[in-house]
N, C-alpha and C positions, 0 to 999 in steps of 0.2 A: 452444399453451396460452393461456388466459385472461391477460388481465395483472392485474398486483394495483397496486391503488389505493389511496394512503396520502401521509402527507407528503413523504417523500422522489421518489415518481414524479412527484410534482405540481411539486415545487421543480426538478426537473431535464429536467421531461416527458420521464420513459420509460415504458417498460413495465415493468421489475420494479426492486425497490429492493438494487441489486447495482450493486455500482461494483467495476473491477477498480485495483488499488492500478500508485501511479506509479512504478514499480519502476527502479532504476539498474540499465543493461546488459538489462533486458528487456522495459521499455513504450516500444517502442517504437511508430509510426503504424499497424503489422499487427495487434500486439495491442488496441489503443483502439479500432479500427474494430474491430475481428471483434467483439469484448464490445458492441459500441454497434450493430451490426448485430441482433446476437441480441437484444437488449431492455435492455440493462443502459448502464452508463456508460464508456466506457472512459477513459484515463487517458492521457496521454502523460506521462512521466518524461523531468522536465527538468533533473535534477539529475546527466544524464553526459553535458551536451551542452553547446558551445556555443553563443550565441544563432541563428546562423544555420544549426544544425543542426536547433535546433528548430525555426525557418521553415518550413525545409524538412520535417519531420516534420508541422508541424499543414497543409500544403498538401498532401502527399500524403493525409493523414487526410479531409480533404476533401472529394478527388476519390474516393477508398473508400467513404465512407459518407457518407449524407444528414441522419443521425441526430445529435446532439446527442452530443459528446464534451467533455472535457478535460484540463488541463494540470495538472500536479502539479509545485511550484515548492519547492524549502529555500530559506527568508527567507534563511539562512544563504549561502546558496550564491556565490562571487565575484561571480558574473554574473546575479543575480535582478534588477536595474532594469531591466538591458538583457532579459531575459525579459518581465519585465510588460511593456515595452513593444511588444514583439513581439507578444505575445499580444491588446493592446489593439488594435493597427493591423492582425492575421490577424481579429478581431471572435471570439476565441473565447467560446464562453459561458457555461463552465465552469472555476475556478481549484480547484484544492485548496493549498492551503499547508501549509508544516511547519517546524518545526526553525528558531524564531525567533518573536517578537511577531506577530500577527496585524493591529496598530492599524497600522504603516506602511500599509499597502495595501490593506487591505478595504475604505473608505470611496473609494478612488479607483477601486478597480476597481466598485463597486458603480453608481457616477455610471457607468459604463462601461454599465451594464448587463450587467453578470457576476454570474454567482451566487459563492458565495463558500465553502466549506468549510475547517476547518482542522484538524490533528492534533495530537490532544495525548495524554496521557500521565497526568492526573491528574485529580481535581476543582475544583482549585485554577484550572490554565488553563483549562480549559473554562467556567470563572465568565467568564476574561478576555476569553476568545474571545466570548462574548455580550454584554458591555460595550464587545466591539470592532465588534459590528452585524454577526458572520458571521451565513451564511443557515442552516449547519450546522454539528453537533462531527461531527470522528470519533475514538471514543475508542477508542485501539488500548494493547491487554496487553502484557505483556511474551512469551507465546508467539511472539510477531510475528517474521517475519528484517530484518535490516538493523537499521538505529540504533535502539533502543530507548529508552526513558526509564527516567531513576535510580531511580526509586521501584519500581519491578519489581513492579507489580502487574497481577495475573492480570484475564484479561476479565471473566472471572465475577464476579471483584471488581467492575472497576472500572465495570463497564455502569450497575448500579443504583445506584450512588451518582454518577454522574455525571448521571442522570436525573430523579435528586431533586433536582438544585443549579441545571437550568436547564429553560429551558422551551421550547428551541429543536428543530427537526431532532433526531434522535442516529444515529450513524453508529457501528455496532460493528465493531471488528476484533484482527485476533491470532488465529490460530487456529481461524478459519473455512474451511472449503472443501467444504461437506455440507449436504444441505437441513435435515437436523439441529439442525446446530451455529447455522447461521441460525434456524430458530426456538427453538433455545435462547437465541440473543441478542434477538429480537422480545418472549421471553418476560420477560426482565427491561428493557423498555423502549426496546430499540433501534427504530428505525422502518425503518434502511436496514444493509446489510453492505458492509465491503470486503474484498475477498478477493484477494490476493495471492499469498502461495507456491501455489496450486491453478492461477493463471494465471501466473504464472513458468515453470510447466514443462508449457506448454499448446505448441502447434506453432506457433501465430504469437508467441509469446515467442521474442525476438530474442538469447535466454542461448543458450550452446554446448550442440552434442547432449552434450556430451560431460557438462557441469553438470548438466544435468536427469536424464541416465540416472543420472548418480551419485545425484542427489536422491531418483527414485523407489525407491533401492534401499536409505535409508538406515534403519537401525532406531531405535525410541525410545531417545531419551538420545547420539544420533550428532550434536546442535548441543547450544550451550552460550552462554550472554549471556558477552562477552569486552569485552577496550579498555575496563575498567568508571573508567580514571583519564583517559582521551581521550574516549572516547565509545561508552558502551555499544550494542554490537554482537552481533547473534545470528552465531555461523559453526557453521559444519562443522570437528568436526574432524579436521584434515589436516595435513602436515607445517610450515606454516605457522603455526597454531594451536597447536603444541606448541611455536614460539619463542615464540610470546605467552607461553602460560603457564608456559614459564620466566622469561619476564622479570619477570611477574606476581607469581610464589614470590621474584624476589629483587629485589622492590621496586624495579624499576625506573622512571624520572620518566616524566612526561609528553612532556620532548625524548626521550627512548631509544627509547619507544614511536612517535613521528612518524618516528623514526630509519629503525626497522625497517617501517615501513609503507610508506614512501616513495612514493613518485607510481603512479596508476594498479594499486595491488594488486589491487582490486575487479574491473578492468577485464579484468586478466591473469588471473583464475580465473571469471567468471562467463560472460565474451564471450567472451574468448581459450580457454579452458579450462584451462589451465593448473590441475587439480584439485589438486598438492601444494603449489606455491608461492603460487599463486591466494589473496585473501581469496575465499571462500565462504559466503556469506548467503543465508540460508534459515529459514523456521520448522521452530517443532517441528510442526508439522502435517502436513512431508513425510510422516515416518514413515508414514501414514496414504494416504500416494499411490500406486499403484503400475505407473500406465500415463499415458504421453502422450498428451493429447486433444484435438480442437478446440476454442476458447472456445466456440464456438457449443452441442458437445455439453456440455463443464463445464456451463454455462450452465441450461440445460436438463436436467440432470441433479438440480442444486440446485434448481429449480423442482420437479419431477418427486417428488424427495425429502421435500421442504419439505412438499408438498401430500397427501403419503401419511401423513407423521406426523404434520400436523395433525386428518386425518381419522382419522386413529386412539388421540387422545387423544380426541376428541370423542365416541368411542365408548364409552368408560371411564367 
């Protein structure tokens, strides 16, 4: 297929303006190459690694593909210095960030010659994030899986009012996994998509067969934004998510909540598979999934799609 030519392929030189999201427990160096293969961006997700894990993840990336990838880092994250710095001395050349200020690192990774992306959540940060010199926003809804933002507003929302506040890149996501839904977010201003839960339960997603088969099978209204006093989170819900939201109904603090989460939940139901006990994070978009696929066919699917419904608005 043709590649499409826009801000986003030029700031990142690819072919299509498709980034696959830095997913905890499933981006790992199979899925950022396969996506960065087929014409898009792939992502390594550095936020369930150690630093020398992710070494090792952006050198196998690598030796995989010849193609332009990157690192998705939470500012947040214990070990994010020790990450930049990794990422500076493997020469990658692509960061996304999240989940924290943008102004620590952009300017130093920029001197790097890194491009720079960052996630936010409202119109408020996305201001900051452009007075912080990134190359790009991505502004991700609340449909989205994993850590969400407090304001819980929907894509739809947030695309076109983020679009009018800056004048950089715009990177849409939440809810995306359809050449559709992608030029429904083109059509209110986005330039690029990220797409996550659709590569989360793709074959080179590094999540358990056992996550994904449950994902593909799950119906609308089967996730739920949860952790909203610790840190809003999309889950599944499973026997896990029914102690949340007990503890939720009886007002439980912020330590009860850390309590019951304790180390490596995420890890125990997305990787391990552990489907009852497991935290399980996912969008509402699974609903909408219902087979495990190549990146390379997703990929090309959303293209394939993208390009049909354009051509048949144009007809109208």
């Amino acid at each position: 297929m043709k590649s499409m030519n826009n801000k986003i392929t030029s700031l990142f030189n690819i072919k299509y303006p498709i980034i696959s999201g830095g997913m905890v427990w499933c981006s790992g160096w199979k899925l950022a190459a396969a996506v960065s293969n087929a014409g898009g961006l792939g992502l390594i997700g550095s936020g369930s690694m150690r630093p020398e894990l992710l070494r090792e993840h952006i050198q196998k990336c690598k030796q995989a593909t010849s193609k332009p990838f990157g690192v998705n880092v939470p500012l947040m994250y214990k070990y994010a210095d020790e990450m930049m710095q990794i990422i500076i001395d493997e020469k990658v050349k692509v960061v996304f960030t999240s989940a924290g200020s943008p102004k620590k690192w952009t300017s130093k990774l920029k001197a790097q010659g890194i491009k720079v992306a960052h996630v936010v959540s409202s119109t408020k940060f996305a201001i900051k994030c452009e007075e912080a010199g990134v190359d790009a926003v991505v502004a991700e809804g609340f449909e989205a899986g994993g850590h969400n933002g407090r304001e819980e507003t929907t894509t739809m929302v947030l695309i076109p009012q983020v679009r009018k506040a800056i004048s950089i890149p715009l990177i849409a996501a939440g809810g995306i996994a359809s050449g559709e839904s992608m030029l429904a977010a083109f059509s209110l201003g986005a330039e690029g998509v990220q797409v996550g839960t659709r590569f989360a339960l793709s074959k080179e997603s590094s999540a358990s067969e056992g996550f994904k088969n449950l994902c593909i099978n799950l119906s609308e209204g089967d996730t739920i934004l949860s952790l909203k006093k610790l840190a809003p989170t999309r889950l599944i819900k499973n026997d896990f998510y029914n102690i949340i939201e007990k503890a939720e109904n009886e007002g439980a603090s912020v330590e009860k909540f850390k309590e019951i989460l304790g180390s490596g939940r995420s890890r125990l139901g997305i990787f391990e598979g552990d489907l009852a006990e497991g935290e399980l994070e996912i969008g509402q978009v699974s609903s909408l999934i219902r087979e495990i696929l190549s990146s390379e066919t997703i990929l090309n699917q959303i293209i394939k799609e993208y390009n049909q419904k354009l051509s048949a608005l144009e007809i109208l």
